[in-house]
C-alpha positions in Angstrom: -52.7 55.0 -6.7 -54.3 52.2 -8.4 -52.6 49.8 -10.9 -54.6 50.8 -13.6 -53.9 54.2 -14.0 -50.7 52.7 -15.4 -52.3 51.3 -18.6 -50.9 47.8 -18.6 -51.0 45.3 -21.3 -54.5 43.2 -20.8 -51.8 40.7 -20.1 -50.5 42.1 -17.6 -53.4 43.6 -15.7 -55.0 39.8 -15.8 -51.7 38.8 -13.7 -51.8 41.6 -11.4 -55.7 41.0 -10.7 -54.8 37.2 -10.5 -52.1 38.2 -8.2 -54.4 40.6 -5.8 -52.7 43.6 -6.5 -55.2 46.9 -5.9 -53.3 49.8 -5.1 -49.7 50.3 -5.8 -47.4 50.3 -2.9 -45.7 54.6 -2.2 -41.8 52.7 -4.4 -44.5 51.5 -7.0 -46.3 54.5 -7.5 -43.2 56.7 -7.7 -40.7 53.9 -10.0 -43.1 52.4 -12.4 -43.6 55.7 -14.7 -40.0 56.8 -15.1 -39.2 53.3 -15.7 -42.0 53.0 -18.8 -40.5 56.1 -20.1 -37.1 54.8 -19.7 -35.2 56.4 -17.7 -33.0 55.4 -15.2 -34.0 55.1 -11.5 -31.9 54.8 -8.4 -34.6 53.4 -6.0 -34.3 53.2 -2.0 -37.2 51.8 0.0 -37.5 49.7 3.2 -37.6 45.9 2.6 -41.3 44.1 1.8 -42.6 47.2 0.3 -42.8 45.7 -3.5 -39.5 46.5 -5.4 -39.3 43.6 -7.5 -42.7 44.2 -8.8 -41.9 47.9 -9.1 -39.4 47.0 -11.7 -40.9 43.8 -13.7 -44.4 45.4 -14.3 -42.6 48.2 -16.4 -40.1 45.8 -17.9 -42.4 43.0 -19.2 -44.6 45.7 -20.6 -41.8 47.2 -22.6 -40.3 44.0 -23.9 -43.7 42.9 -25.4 -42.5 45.0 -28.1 -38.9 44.0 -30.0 -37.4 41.2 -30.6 -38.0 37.7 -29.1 -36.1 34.6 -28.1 -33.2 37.0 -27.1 -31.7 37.9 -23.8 -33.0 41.4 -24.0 -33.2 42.1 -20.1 -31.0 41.0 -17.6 -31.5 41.4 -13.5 -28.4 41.1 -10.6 -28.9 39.0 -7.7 -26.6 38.5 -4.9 -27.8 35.1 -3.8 -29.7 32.0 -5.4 -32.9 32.4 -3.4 -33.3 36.2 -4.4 -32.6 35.2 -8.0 -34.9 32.0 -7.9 -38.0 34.4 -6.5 -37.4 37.3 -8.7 -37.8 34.3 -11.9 -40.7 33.2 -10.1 -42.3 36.6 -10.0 -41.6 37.1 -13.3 -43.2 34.1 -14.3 -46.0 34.9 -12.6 -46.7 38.6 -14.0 -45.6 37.8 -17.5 -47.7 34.1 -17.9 -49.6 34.8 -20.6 -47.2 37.4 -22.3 -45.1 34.7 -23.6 -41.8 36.1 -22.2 -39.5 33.2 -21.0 -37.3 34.3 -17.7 -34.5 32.1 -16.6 -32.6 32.1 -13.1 -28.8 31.2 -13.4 -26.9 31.3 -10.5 -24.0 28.5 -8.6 -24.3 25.8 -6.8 -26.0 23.5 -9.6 -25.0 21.7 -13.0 -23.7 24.6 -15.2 -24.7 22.0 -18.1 -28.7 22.0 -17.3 -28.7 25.8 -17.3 -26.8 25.7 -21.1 -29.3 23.3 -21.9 -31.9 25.8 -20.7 -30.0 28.6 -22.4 -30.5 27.1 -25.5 -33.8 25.3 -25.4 -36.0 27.8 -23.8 -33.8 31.0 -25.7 -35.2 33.3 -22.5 -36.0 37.0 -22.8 -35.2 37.7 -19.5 -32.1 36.7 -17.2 -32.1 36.5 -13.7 -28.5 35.9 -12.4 -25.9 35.8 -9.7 -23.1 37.8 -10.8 -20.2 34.7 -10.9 -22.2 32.1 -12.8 -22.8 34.6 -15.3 -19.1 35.7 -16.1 -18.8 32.1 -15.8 -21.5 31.5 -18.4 -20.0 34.5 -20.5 -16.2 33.1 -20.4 -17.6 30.0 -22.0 -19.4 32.2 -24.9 -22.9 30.7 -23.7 -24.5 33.7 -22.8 -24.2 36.8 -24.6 -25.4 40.3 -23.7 -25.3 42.2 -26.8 -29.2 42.6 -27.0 -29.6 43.8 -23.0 -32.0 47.1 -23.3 -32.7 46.9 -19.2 -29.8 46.4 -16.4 -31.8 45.9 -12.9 -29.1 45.8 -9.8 -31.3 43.8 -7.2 -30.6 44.5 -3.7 -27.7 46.6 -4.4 -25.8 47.0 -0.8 -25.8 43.2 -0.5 -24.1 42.8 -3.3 -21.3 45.1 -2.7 -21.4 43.8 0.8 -20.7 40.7 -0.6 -17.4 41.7 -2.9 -19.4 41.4 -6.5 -18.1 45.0 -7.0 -15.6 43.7 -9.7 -17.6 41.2 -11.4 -20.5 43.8 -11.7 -18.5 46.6 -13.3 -17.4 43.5 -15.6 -20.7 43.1 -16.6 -21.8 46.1 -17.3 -19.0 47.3 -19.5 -19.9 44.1 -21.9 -23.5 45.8 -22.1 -24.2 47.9 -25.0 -24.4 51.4 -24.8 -27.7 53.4 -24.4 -29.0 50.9 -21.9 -31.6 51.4 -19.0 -30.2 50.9 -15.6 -32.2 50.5 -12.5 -30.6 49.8 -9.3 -33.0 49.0 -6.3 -31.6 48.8 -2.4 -32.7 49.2 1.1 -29.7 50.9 2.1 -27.9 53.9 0.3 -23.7 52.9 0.8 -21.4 55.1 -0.7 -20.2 52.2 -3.2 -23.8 52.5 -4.6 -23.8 56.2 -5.2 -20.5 56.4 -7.1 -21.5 53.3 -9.2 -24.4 55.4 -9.7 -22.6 58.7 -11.1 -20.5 55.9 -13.0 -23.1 54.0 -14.7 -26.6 56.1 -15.1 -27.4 59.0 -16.5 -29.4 61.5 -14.5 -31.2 58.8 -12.9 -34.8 59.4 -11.1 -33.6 59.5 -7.0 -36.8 57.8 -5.3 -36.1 57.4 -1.6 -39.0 55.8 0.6 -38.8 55.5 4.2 -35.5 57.1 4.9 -33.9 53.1 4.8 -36.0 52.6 8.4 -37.5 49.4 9.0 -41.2 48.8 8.1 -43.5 50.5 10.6 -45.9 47.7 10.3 -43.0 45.4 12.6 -43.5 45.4 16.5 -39.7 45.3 18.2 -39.1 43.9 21.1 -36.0 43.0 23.1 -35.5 40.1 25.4 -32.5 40.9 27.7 -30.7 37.5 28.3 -27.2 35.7 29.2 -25.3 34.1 26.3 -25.8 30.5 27.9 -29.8 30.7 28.4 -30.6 31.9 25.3 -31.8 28.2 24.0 -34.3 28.1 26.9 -35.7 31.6 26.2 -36.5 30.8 23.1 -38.5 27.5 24.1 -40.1 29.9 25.6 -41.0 32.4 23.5 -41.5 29.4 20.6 -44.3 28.3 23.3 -46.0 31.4 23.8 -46.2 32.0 19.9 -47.0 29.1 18.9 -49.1 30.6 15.9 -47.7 31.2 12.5 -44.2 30.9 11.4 -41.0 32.2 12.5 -37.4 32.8 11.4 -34.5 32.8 13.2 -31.2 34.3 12.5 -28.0 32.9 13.4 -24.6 34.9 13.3 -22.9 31.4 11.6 -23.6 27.8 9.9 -22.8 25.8 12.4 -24.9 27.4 15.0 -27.8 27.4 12.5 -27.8 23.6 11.8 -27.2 22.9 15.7 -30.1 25.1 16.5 -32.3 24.0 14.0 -31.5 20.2 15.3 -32.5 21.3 18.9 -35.6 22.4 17.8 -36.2 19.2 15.9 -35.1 17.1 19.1 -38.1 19.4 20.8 -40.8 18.9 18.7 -40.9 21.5 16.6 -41.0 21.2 12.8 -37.8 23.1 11.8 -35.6 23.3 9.2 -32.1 24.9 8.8 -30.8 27.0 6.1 -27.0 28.3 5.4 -24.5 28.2 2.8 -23.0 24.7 3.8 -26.2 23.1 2.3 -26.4 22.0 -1.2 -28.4 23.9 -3.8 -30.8 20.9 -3.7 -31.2 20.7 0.0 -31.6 24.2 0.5 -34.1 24.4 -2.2 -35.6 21.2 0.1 -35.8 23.6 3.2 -37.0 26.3 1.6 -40.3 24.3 -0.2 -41.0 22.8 3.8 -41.0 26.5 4.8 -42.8 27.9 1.7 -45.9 25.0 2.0 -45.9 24.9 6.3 -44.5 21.7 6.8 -41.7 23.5 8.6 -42.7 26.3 11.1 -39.9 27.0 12.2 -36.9 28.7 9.3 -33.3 28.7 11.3 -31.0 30.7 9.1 -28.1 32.4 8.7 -28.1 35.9 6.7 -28.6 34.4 3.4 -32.2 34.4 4.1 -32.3 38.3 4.8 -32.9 38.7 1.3 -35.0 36.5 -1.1 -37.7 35.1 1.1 -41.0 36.1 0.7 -43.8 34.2 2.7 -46.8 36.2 4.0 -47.0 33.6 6.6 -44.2 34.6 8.7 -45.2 36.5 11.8 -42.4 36.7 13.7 -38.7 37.3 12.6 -35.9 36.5 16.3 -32.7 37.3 16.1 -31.1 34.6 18.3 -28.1 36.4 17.6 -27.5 40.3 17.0 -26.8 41.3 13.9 -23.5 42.4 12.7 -24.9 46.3 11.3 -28.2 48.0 11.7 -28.1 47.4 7.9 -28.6 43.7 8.5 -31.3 44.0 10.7 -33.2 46.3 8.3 -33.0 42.9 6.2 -33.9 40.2 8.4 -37.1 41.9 9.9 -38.2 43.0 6.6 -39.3 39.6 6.4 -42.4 39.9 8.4 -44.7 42.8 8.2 -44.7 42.5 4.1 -46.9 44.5 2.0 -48.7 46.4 5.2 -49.2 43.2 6.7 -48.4 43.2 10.7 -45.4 41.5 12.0 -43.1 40.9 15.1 -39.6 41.1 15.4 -37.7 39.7 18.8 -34.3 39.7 19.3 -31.9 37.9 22.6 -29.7 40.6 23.6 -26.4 40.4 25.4 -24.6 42.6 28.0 -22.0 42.9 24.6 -24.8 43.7 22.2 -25.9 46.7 23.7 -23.4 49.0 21.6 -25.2 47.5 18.1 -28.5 48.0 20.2 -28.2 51.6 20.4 -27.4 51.7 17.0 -30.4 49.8 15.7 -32.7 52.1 18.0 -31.5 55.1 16.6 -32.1 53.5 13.2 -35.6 52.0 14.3 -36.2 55.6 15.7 -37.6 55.1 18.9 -36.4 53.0 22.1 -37.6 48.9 22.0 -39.2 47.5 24.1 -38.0 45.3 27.0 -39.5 41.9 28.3 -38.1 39.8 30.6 -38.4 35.8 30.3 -38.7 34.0 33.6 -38.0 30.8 33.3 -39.3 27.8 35.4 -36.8 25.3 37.7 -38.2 22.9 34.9 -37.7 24.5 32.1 -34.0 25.7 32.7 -33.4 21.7 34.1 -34.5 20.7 30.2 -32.2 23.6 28.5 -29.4 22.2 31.2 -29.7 18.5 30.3 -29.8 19.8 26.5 -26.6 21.7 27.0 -25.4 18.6 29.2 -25.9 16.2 26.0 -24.5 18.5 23.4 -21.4 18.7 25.9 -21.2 15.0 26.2 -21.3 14.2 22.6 -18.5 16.8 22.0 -16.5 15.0 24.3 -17.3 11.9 24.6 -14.2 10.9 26.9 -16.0 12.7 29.6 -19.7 11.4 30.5 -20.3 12.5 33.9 -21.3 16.1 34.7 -17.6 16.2 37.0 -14.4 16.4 35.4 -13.3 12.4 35.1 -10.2 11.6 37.8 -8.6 9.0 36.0 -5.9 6.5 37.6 -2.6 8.4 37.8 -4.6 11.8 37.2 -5.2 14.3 39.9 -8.7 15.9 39.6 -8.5 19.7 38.3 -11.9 21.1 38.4 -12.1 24.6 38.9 -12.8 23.7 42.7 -10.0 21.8 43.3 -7.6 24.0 41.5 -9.0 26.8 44.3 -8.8 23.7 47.3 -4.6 23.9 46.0 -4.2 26.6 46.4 -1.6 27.5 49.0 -2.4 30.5 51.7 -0.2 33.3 51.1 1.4 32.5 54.6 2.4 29.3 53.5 3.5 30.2 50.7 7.6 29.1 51.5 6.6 26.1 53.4 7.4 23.6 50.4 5.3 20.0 51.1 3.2 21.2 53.5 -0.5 20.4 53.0 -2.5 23.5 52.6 -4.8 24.7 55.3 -8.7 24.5 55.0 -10.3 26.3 57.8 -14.2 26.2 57.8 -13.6 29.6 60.2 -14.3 33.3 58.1 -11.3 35.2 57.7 -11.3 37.9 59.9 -9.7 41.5 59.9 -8.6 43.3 56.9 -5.6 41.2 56.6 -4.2 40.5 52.6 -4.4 36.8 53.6 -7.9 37.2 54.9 -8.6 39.2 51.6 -7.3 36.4 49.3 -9.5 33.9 51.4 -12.4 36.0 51.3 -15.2 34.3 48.3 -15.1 36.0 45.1 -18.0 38.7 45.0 -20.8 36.9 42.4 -20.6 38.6 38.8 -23.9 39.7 37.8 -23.5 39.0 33.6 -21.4 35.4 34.7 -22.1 31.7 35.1 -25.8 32.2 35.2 -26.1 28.6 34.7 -24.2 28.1 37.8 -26.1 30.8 39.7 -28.9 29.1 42.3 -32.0 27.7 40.4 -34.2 30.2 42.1 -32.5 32.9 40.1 -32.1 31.0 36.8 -33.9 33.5 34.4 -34.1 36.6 37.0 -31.6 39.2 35.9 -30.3 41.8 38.1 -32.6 45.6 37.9 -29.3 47.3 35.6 -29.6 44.2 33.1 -33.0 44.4 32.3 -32.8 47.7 31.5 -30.3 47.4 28.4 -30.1 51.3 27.0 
């Protein structure tokens, strides 16, 4: 189905042929005409298939009649990025319609955005849900005139506790308003806010809340500890076109994102310790290439949207198959091709499971073998960090200091006492270079520890660093 079969404004059909829009994506074809005739639409579809312009098409073409200079629609975000991107789309549809939208959302002055609020008097308001109430406690905003509710990314919000402040909002709307709620994901908490707040809403449901099929999955089996060196190595195989990386917390984010840096690479780090202004910083390197590389926590699973990324690696697993829905549906946007790695761990193969039931269909497996060289880099790496976190210590042996007895793991096993000894107070423990023999329990206690297969790979022989054992490889 083609856009114009629609029968846009000439406004808007200039912006969507400025835009490159041709054919309307299957949650476009299917939202846009209950949404001009005003009804209310519960709308599911995979990430990157064109909600937000499956809602703002039909909204600026029914607020170019009524009133002006009047918050008359109003859209939910959960985070500032989503928010900022939705205003910018709307700018971009709706620039020559005259409608005004303006993002509000923490994190910046709350003054500028009064300032904004009453200088630019905005038809449209994009918001995050606590700078609103926020805005609305101080009698700044007012949502009397709202004809058009749009909950934006839905599951994230309840995900993220704005389950109070939303019903808030919505009971200071007037009555008889349109309410559109869009997700990837169908939770419960959706569905009853749904019987709650619409009225026999339009059920679209696109892709069953699977992941785009225009992503390639692939899993790279791996220990905790060399998971920095398989990614140099993967960064070095793709070295085309850029890539986002998801960390499970902040601090791991800015660490990674400084390694990279440290490397070569042109990286930049984004998570919620950042300012509003240095994460709009990262965000304009990543947007304009300056920074290839994105390391992130999942505050970028929503609200990016750059054709240029081609390859989305989890460096760590995500919490719910949920979340990784999110975080790969930033490749592979609007039937574009994309890639999606992710390092698993001997613990991540529960979530795995769960993700390939999701994704529908077993990933697939590649193994990383990494050279003497490259794992010597990755070692001196860990080596530094390790130094600079303990800077009392600077040799790669535990420090014996004067009056201090050594207690490395190796000489903690050297004091040990044999069983047989065990009564003979002050006597110097025994060391014999000879095997123990029999099937004796002091010969047993002697015996070497049997090697782990999942532990202290970076202790492990450097002919084996980055070889796995046959059962690892082959996560189920």
């Amino acid at each position: 189905m083609t856009f114009s079969s629609f029968s846009f404004d000439g406004t808007i059909t200039k912006a969507i042929d400025r835009a490159g829009y041709t054919d309307a994506t299957p949650i476009q074809a299917q939202a846009i005409g209950p949404i001009l005739e005003g009804k209310d639409v519960l709308g599911l579809a995979q990430t990157g298939t064109g909600k937000t312009a499956a809602f703002a098409l039909p909204m600026l073409q029914r607020l170019l009649t009524g009133k002006r200079c009047t918050a008359r629609a109003l859209i939910l975000s959960p985070t500032r990025e989503l928010a900022e991107q939705t205003r910018k789309a709307f700018e971009a549809l709706g620039k020559e319609t005259n409608l005004y939208a303006l993002s509000i959302y923490g994190g910046v002055s709350t003054s500028a955005q009064i300032r904004s609020l009453k200088r630019d008097m905005p038809e449209i308001l994009v918001a995050c849900p606590g700078r609103l109430l926020d805005l609305m406690g101080q009698r700044v905003v007012s949502l009397k005139d709202i004809e058009m509710l749009v909950l934006d990314e839905a599951d994230q919000m309840f995900d993220m506790g704005f389950l109070p402040s939303i019903r808030q909002i919505i009971e200071a709307l007037p009555t008889g308003h349109q309410t559109l709620m869009f997700s990837a994901t169908l939770p419960s908490e959706i569905r009853s806010l749904a019987r709650e707040f619409q009225k026999d809403p339009v059920r679209i449901e696109i892709g069953n809340s699977r992941p785009v099929e225009t992503v390639n999955h692939i899993v790279y089996p791996v220990m905790q500890a060399d998971k920095y060196a398989v990614l140099a190595s993967i960064l070095k195989e793709n070295a085309t076109g850029q890539a986002l990386i998801f960390t499970k917390t902040k601090h791991r984010a800015q660490k990674l994102a400084t390694q990279l840096l440290d490397a070569g690479h042109s990286a930049a780090a984004l998570h919620g310790n950042l300012s509003q202004g240095q994460r709009d910083k990262a965000m304009l390197k990543f947007r304009t290439g300056k920074a290839r590389i994105m390391v992130a926590t999942d505050i970028a699973a929503r609200g990016i949207d750059i054709s240029g990324i081609s390859h989305v690696i989890n460096f760590d697993m995500p919490d719910t198959a949920e979340a990784y829905t999110h975080r790969i549906g930033r490749t592979g946007r609007m039937m574009h091709s994309g890639i999606a790695l992710t390092l698993a761990t001997p613990d991540d193969r529960s979530m795995l499971k769960i993700i390939e039931r999701l994704v529908g269909s077993p990933m697939e497996r590649r193994i990383v073998s990494l050279a003497d060289s490259e794992m010597q880099n990755a070692l001196d790496a860990r080596d530094k960090d390790k130094k600079e976190r303990n800077p009392q210590n600077r040799s790669g042996d535990r420090a014996v200091h004067s009056g201090q007895r050594d207690r490395s793991p190796q000489a903690r096993r050297n004091d040990r006492v044999p069983y047989s000894n065990r009564n003979a107070r002050g006597k110097q423990p025994c060391h014999n270079d000879a095997q123990p023999q029999g099937n004796s329990r002091d010969a047993r206690r002697s015996a070497p520890h049997a090697a782990h297969p999942y532990r202290d790979s970076y202790n492990s022989a450097p002919h084996s660093r980055g070889h796995y054992p046959k059962e690892y490889a082959s996560i189920p």
